[in-house]
Backbone bond lengths (Angstrom), bond angles and torsions (degrees), N, CA, C in turn:
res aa  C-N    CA-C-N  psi(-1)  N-CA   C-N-CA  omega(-1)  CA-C   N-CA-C  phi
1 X - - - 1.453 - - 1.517 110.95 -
2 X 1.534 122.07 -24.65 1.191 125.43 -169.09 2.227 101.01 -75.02
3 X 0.807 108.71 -2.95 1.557 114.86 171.44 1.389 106.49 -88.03
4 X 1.544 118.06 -55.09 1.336 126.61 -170.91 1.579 97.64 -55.23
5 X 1.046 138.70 -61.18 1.721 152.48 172.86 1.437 89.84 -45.33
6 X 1.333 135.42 -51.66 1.185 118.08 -162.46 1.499 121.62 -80.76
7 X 1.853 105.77 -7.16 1.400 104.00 -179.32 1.582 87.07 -116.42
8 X 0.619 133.35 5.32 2.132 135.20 177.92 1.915 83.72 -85.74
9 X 1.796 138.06 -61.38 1.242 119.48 174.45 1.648 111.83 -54.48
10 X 1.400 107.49 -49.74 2.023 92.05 -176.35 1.920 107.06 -62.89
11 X 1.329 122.00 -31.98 1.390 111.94 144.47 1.690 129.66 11.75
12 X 2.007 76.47 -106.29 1.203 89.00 -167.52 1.533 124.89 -87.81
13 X 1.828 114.08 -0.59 0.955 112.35 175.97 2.079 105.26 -69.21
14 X 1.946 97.59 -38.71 1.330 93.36 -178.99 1.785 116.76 -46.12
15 X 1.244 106.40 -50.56 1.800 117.05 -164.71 1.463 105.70 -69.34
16 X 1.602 132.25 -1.08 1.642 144.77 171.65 0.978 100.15 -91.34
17 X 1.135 128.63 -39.49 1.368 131.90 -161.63 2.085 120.55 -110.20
18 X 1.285 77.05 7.64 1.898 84.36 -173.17 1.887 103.01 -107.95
19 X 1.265 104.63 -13.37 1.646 97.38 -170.02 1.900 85.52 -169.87
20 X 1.580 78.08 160.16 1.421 108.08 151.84 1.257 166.89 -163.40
21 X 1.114 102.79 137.50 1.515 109.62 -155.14 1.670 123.31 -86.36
22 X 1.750 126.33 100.70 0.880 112.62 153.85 1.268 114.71 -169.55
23 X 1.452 115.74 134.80 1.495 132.48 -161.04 1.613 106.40 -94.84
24 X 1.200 115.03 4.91 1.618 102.98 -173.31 1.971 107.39 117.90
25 X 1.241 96.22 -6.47 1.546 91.93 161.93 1.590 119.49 -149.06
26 X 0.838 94.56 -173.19 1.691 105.26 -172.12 1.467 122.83 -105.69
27 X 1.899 93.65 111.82 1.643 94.81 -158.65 1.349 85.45 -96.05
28 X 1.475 119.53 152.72 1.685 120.82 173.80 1.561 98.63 -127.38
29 X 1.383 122.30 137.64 0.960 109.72 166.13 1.413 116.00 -159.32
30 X 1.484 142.03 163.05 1.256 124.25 165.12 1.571 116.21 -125.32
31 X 1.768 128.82 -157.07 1.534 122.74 -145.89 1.536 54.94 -126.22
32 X 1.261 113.73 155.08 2.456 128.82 142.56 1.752 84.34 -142.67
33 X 1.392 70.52 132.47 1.745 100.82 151.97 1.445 131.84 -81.83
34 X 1.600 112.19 77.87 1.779 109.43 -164.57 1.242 122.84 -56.58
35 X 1.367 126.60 158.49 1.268 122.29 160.94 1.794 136.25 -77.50
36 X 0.969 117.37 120.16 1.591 117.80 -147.72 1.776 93.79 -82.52
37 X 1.138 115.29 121.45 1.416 119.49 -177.23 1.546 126.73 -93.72
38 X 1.503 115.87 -18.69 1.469 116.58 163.82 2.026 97.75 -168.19
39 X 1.610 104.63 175.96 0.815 65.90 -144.94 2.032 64.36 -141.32
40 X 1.789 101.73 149.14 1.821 92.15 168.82 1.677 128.14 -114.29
41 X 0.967 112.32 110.64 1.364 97.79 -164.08 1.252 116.53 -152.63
42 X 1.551 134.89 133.20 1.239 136.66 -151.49 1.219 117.42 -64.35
43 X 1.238 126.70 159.69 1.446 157.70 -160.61 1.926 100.67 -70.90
44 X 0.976 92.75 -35.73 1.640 112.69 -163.25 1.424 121.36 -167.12
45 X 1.318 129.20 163.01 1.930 123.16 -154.24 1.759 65.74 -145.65
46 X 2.042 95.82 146.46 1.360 113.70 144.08 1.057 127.78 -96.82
47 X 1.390 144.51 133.36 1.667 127.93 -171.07 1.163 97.62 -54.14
48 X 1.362 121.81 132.18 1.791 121.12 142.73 1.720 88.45 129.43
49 X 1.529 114.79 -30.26 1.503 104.71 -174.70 1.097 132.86 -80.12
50 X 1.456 131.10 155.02 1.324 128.56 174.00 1.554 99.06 -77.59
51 X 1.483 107.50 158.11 1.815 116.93 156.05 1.292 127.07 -135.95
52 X 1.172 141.23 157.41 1.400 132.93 170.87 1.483 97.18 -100.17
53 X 1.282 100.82 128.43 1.582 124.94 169.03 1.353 100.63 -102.91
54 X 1.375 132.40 123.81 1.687 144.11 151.99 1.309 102.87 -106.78
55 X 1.740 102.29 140.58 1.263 133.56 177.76 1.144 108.81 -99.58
56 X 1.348 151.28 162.67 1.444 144.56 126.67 1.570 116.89 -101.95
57 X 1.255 132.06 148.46 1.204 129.60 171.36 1.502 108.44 -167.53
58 X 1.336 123.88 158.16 1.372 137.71 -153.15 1.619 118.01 -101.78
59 X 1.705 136.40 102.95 1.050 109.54 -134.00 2.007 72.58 -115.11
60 X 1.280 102.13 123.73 1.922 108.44 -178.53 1.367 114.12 -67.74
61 X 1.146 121.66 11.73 1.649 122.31 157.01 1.792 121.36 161.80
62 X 0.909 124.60 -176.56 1.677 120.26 -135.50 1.260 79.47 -94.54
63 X 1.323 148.82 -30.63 1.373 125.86 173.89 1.620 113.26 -55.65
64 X 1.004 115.47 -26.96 1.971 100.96 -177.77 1.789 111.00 -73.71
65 X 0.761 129.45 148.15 1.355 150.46 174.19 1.375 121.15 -139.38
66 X 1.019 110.40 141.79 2.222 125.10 -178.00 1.213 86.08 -64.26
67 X 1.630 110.71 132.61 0.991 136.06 102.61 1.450 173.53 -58.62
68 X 1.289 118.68 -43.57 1.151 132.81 157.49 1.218 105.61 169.14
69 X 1.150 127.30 -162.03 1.586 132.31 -162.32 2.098 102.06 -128.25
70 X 1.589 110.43 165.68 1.278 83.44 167.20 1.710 91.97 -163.82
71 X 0.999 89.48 134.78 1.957 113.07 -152.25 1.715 97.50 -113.98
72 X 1.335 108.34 122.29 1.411 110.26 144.77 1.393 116.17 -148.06
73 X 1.798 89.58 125.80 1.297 107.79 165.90 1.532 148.70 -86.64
74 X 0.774 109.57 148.28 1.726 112.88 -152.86 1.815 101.96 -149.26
75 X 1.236 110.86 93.25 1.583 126.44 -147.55 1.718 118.48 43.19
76 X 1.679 92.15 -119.57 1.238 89.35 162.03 1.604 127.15 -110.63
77 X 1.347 96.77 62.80 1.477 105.23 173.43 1.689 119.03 -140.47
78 X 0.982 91.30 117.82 1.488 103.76 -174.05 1.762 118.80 -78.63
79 X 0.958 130.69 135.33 1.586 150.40 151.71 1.253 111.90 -80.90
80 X 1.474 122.94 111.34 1.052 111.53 160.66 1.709 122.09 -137.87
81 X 1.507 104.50 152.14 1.487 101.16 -167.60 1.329 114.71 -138.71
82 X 1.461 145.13 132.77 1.208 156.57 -157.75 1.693 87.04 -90.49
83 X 2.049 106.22 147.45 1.784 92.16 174.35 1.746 76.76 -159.21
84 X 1.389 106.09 107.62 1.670 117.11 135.42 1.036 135.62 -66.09
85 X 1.031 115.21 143.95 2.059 131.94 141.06 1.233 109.72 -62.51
86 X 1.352 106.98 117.53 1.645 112.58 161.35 1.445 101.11 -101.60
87 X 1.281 120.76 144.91 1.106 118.77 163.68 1.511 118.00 -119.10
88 X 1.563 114.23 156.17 1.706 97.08 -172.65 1.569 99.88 -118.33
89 X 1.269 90.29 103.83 1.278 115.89 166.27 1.448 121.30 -133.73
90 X 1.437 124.93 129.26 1.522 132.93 -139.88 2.214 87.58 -101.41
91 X 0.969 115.31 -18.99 1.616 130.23 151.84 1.495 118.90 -32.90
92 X 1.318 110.77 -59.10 1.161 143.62 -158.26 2.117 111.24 -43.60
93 X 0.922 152.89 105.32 1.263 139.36 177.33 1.398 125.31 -45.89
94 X 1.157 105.93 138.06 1.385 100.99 -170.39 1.630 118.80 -103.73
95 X 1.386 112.57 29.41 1.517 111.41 -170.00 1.607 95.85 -110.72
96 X 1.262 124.99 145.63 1.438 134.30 -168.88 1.619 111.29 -87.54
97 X 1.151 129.22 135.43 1.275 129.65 -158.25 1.762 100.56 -134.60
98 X 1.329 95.96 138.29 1.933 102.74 -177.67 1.439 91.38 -110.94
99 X 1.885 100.77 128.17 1.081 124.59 -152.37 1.926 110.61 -122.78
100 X 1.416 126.62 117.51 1.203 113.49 168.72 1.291 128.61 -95.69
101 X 1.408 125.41 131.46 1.581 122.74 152.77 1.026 140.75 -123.47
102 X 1.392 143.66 148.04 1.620 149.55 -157.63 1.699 88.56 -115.70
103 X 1.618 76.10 137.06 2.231 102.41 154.38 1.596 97.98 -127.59
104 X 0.988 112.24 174.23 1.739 125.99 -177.03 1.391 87.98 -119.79
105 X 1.350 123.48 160.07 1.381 120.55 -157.97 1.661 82.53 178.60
106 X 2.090 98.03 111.91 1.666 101.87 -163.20 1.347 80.18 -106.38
107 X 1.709 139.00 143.21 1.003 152.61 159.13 1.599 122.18 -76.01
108 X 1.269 120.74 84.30 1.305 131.66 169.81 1.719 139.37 -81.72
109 X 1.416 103.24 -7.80 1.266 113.12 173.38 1.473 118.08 -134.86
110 X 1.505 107.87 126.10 1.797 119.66 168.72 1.408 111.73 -35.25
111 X 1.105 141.07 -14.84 1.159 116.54 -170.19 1.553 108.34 -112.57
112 X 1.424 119.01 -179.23 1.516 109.02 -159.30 1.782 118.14 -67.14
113 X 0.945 140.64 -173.28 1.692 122.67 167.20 2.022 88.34 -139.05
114 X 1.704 91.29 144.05 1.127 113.93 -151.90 1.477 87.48 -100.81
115 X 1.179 163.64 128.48 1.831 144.18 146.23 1.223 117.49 -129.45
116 X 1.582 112.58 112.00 1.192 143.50 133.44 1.376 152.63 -38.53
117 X 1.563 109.93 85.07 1.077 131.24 -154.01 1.797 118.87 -91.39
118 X 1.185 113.23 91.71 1.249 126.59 -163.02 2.018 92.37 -48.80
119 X 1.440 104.42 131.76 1.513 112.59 159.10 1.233 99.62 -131.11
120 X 1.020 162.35 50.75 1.761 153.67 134.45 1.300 104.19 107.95
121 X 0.879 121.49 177.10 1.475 141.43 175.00 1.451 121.79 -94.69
122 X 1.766 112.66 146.65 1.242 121.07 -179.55 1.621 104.58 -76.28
123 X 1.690 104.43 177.41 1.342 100.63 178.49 1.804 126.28 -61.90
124 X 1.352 95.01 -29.14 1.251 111.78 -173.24 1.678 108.89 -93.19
125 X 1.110 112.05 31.13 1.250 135.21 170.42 1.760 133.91 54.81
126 X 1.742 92.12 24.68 1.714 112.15 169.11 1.710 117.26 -73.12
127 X 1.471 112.12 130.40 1.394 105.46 166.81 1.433 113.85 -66.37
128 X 1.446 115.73 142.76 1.324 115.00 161.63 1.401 132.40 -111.55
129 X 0.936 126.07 157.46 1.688 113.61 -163.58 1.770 108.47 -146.63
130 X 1.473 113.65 138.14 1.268 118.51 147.58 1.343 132.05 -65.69
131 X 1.104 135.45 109.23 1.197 142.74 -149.26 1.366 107.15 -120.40
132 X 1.534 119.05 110.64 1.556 126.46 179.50 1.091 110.29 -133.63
133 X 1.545 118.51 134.49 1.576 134.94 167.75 1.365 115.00 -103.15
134 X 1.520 97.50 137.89 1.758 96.40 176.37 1.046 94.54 -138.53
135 X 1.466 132.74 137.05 1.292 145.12 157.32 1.141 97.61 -85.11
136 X 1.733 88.70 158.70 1.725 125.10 -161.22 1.610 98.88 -117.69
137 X 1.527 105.80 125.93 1.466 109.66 -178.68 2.009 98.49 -117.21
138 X 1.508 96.60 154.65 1.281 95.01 -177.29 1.643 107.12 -77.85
């Protein structure tokens, strides 16, 4: 997880530093790394195909919004991690909402693909992960 954090800072330093945004007020906001709560994804991959992978995860109030996703690969095993915008705005609803998102995910290698689905950390400060294998048929 300490990679995932380490590309969630090159992130958001990139998206501060690529544009800017402001109309006359003051947007505040920060990057969280959600916890991914289930997860959809096929039985089996054909080499050469694309797939839609859906996530679900639980967003604790109307200020968070999707961001993007953040993947590291390491053969065929995937990391993967859900990353909102919170924004702080005292506006914001406060009722928690279960949230879906899709990546396309093109299958390029015969052998099985491993993906690792970041869910948060224990108390004692271990990442935990959903862990799914799919073999690759020709």
């Amino acid at each position: 997880m300490k990679k995932i954090k380490k590309l969630l800072v090159l992130f958001v330093l990139g998206t501060l530093l690529s544009c800017e945004i402001n109309d006359g007020r003051d947007i505040n906001f920060e990057l969280e790394i959600m916890s991914i709560t289930s997860v959809d994804v096929p039985a089996e991959f054909t080499l050469g195909e694309t797939y839609e992978i859906t996530v679900d995860y639980l967003r604790p109030n109307g200020c968070h919004e999707f961001n993007d996703f953040i993947f590291q690969p390491d053969g065929n095993t995937r990391t993967v991690a859900v990353v909102d915008t919170v924004y702080n705005d005292p506006d914001c609803s406060t009722n928690a909402e279960e949230a879906s998102v899709s990546f396309d995910f093109l299958v390029l290698s015969t052998g099985p693909y491993i993906f690792q689905f970041y869910q948060g950390s224990s108390p004692n400060g271990q990442d935990d992960y959903l862990i799914v294998e799919v073999p690759v048929v020709e």
